[in-house]
N, C-alpha and C positions, 0 to 999 in steps of 0.2 A: 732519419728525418733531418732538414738543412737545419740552420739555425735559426733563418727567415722565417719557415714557419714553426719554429716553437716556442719564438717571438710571437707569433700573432698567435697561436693557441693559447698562451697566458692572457696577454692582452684581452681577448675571449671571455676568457674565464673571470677576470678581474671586473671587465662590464656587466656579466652576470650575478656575479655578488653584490655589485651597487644595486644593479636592477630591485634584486631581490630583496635589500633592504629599505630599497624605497616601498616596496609595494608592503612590507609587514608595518610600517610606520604608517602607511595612507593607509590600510583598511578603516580606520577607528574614524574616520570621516563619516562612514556608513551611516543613514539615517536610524540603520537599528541599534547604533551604540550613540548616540551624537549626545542623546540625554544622558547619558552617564558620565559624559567626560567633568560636569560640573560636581560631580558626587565623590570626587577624589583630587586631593593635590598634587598626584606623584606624576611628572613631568613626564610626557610621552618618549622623549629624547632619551632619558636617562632609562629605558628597559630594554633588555639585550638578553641575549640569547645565552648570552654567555654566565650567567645564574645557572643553566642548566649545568654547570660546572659544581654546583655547592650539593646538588640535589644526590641523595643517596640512592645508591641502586639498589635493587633487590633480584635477586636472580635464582634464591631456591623455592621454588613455588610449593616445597613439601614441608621445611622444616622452618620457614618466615613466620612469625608468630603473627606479623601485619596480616598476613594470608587468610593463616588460621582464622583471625577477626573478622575478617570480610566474610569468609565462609560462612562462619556460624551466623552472622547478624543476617545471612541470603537465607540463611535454612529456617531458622529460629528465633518464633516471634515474641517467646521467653528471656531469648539473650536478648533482642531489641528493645523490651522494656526494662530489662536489669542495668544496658550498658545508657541506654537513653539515644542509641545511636541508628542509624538509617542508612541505604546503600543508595546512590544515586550514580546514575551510569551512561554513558554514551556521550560522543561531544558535541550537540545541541544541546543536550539538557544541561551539561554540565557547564556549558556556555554560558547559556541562559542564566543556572544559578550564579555563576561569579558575578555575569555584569550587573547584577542585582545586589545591590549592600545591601540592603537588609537577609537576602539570602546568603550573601557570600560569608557575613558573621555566622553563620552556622558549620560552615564548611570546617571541619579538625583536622582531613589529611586529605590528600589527593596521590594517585599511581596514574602514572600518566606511560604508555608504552613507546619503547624505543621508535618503534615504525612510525609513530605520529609526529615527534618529534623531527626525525630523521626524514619524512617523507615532505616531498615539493610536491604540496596538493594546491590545485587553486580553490578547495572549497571555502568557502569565505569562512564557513563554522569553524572549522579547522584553524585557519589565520587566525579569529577571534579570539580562539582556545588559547594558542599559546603567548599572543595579547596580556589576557584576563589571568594567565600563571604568573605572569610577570608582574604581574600588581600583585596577586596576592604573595609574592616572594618578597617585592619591596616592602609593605605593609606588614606582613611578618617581622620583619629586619628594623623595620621602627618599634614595632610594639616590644620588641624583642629588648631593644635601647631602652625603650619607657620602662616596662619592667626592671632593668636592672640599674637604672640612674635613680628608680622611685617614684619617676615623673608620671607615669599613667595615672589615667583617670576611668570613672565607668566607660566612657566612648572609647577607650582601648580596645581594641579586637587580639582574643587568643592567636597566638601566631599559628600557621597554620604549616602544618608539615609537605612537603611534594617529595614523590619519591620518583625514580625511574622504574618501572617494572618491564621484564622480556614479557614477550607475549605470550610465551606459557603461565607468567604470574598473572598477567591480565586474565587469561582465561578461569585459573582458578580460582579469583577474585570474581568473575563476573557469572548471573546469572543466565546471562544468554545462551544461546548455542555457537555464536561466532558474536566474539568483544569488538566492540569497535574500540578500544582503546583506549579510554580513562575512564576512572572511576571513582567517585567521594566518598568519604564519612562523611553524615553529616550528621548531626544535631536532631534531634525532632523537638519541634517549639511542643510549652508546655500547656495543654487541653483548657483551653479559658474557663475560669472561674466564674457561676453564674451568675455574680454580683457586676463583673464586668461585662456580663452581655449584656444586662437588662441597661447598666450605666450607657455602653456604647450606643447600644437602641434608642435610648433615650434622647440623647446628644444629637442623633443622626437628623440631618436635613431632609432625608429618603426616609418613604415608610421601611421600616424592613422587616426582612425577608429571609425564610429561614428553610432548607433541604435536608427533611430528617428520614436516615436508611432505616429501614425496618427490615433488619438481615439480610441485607444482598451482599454475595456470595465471592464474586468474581471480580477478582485484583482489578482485571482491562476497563469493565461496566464503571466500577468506585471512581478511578483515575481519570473516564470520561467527563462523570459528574464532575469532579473537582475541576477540570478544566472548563466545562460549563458554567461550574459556578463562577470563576473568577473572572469569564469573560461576563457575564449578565448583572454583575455587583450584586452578589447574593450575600447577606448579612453574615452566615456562617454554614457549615454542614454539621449537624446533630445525627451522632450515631448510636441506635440503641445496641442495647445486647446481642451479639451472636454476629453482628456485622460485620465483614471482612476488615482487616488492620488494614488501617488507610498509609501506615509506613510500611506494607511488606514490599519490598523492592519492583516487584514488578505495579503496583500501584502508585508508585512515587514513576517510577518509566512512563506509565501510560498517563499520569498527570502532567506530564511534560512543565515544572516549575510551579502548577496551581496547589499542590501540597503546600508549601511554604506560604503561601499568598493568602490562602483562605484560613478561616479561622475554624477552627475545629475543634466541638465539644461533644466526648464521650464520655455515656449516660452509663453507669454501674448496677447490677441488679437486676438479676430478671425478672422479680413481680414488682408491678408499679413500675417499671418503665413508661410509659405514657403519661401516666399520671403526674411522674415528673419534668418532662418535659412541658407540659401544659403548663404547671403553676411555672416554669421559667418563662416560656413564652405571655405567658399572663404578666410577670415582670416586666416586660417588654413592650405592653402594652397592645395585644397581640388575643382575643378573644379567643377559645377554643371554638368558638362556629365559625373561623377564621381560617381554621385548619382544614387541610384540606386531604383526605387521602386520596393518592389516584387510584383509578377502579376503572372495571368495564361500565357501558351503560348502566346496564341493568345488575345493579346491587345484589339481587336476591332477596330483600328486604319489603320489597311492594314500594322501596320509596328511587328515585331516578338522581344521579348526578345530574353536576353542573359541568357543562361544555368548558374547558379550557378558558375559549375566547370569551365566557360570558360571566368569566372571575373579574369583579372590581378592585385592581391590584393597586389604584392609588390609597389603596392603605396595609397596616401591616398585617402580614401573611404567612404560610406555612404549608409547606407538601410534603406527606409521606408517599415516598416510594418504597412498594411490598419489596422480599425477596423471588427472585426469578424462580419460578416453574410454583413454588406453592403458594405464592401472594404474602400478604398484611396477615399478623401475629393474629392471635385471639382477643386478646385485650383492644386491639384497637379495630379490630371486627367486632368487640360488644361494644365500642363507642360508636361507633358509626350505627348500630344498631337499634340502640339510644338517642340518637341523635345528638350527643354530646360532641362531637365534630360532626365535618361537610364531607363530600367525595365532589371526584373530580374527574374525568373523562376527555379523551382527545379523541372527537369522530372521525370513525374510520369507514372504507368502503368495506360495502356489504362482501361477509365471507372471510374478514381480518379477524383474524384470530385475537391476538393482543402484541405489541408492543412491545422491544426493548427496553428493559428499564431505564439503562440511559439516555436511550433516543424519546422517550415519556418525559423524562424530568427536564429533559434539556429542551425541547417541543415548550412546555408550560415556563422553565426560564424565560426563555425569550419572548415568550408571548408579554410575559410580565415587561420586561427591559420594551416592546417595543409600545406598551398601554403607556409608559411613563415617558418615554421618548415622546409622543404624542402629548399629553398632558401639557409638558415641558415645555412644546414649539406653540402651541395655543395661549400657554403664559407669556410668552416670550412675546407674542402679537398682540 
C-alpha cells in the first residue's frame, strides 16, 4: 500500500471517531431524555468512554460470587426477600431505570457485556445505555468523595458498582434464553405502610384508586398490570396472599420500569385478607360498596353486575382481579354474596368466554383515566 493511501486511510479513520463522538454527545437532546437532563449536574462534556477503563471485569461465570448472586435472586424468591434485592434486565429497561432518579437510587451494581460496549449500534437505547452508565460512574465517584471527606448528606446516593461481564457471564446472570446484555441489582422499594396510604389518599387532589390481585398467578399478566397501572395514575397495587412476587425478575421485565413507579402493598395472612384490605381502603375513604370485583355478568347469585362504563369513578374506588382459570378466593365470593362489595363486568360479544386478567383490569383502568379525563375538560370550560 503507497503511502498516499495510508494517509488517507487514517485520516478516514480519525473523521470517524469525531463523527462518532459527536453522535454519543447529541443523543441526550432526544425528547425522551430532554427532562432528565435537569435532574443532574454532572456535565455532559465531561462523560467518556473512557471510565470503562476503572470498570472491573468478570470473566468466570462458574466461580464469580457476583454470578452466583444474580443466579439465586433469578431462581429464588426466599433469597429476594432475605437479600431485599431484585434482577432487572435488558437495555430498555435498564435504560429506562437509570434515566429515572428516583429509579436509578435503587440500582447497587450493574454487568453490562463486552459486545454492548464494543458494538456500533445505532439503536438509540443502546446510545442511551451507555449515556446513563456514565452518570451513574460519575455520581458514584462523587458519592464515593462525600463519604470519605464526611460531607454526605441523606440525598447521597450508594455508589453503585458497573462491572464488565463476557457474554457467557451475561448469560448465567440472565434469566432469558438469549441476554441482551445488561443487567441490574436492584433494590426492591419497601411495601407501603397503611398509615401512609390512607395519608397519601387523603392528600390526593384525584379520587383514588386502588388494583387489588386476588392470586394471579403469572409473572407476564402482574408486569402488564403494573405497567397499566402507572400509565392510568392508579393510587397503588394491593396484593393479597398467594399472588405472584411482583419482584420475580420476569415481572419486573414484563413491567418494563412500572415496578418502581407504582406503589405496592402486600397483605400477609391468609384468613381475613379482604377484611383487611377493606378497613385500609375505609382509611382512605374509600366504602366497601366502592369495591368492585370483576366477574362475568351473571354472578350466580340472582344478583347482575355493573357494566364497566357504568362505574362512577369520580370518586374513590377499587378492583379486584380473580386468579386466572379458577377466579375470586372464597372470602371474597362470600362478600360479594352478601353484598358487602359490588362486582363489575366488561361486555362482551355473545359466545366470549371471559377475559384476560390483565387485558379486564387494564379495559376498567382506562375506562376510569378516560371518565376523569372528561370530568377534567368540562371543569376546565
Amino acid at each position: 500500500m503507497s503511502f498516499i493511501a495510508i494517509m488517507m486511510l487514517l485520516l478516514l479513520r480519525n473523521f470517524r471517531v469525531q463523527a462518532t463522538s459527536s453522535t454519543n454527545i447529541g443523543f441526550v437532546t432526544s425528547p425522551l431524555l430532554h427532562h432528565h437532563r435537569r435532574m443532574h449536574s454532572i456535565s455532559t462534556a465531561s462523560l467518556s468512554t473512557s471510565s470503562h477503563m476503572s470498570w472491573e471485569m468478570i470473566t468466570n461465570h462458574q466461580s464469580s460470587k457476583t454470578v452466583k448472586l444474580f443466579k439465586s435472586i433469578h431462581k429464588n424468591k426466599s433469597k429476594r426477600n432475605e437479600s431485599g434485592f431484585t434482577i432487572a434486565e435488558g437495555v430498555r429497561l435498564v435504560t429506562d431505570i437509570l434515566s429515572d432518579e428516583q429509579s436509578r437510587r435503587l440500582v447497587k451494581r450493574i454487568i453490562v457485556s463486552e459486545s454492548v460496549l464494543n458494538g456500533q449500534s445505532n439503536n438509540e437505547y443502546q446510545q442511551q445505555l451507555e449515556h446513563w452508565l456514565n452518570v451513574v460512574e460519575m455520581e458514584s465517584r462523587q458519592s464515593k468523595e462525600a463519604f470519605a471527606s464526611g460531607s454526605n448528606t441523606e440525598d447521597t446516593i450508594d455508589p453503585v458498582t458497573i462491572n464488565i461481564g463476557t457474554d457467557q457471564v451475561l448469560a448465567a446472570c440472565s434469566g432469558t434464553v438469549s441476554t441482551q446484555g445488561v443487567i441490574a441489582l436492584m433494590e426492591i422499594p419497601k411495601s407501603l405502610d397503611e398509615s401512609i396510604v390512607a395519608k397519601t389518599a387523603n392528600e390526593s387532589s384525584k379520587p383514588p384508586f386502588y388494583v387489588i390481585l386476588d392470586g394471579l398467578q403469572d409473572p407476564g399478566n402482574v408486569g402488564t398490570i403494573l405497567r397499566s397501572c402507572a400509565a392510568s395514575h392508579v393510587s397503588a397495587l394491593v396484593l393479597l396472599p398467594d399472588s405472584c412476587d411482583v419482584w420475580n425478575p420476569k415481572a419486573v421485565r414484563s413491567a418494563m420500569g412500572a415496578s418502581f413507579r407504582v406503589p405496592v402493598i402486600e397483605l400477609n395472612g391468609r384468613v381475613g385478607a379482604l377484611a383487611k384490605a377493606l378497613d385500609m381502603l375505609d382509611d382512605c375513604g374509600i366504602d366497601s360498596n366502592r369495591v368492585f370485583a370483576a366477574t362475568m355478568e351473571d354472578t350466580g347469585d340472582g344478583r347482575s353486575s355493573i357494566a364497566h362504563y357504568d362505574v362512577d369513578f369520580d370518586k374513590g374506588a377499587a378492583i379486584i382481579l380473580g386468579k386466572e382459570g379458577e377466579g375470586l378466593r372464597e372470602e371474597v365470593r362470600n362478600a360479594m354474596g352478601q353484598g358487602l362489595i359490588s362486582t363489575v363486568h366488561i361486555p362482551m360479544a355473545q359466545g366470549t368466554e371471559s377475559l384476560n386478567a390483565a387485558v379486564c383490569g387494564s379495559i376498567i383502568m382506562f375506562e376510569r383515566m378516560r371518565q376523569l379525563s372528561v370530568i377534567q375538560s368540562a371543569n376546565a370550560n
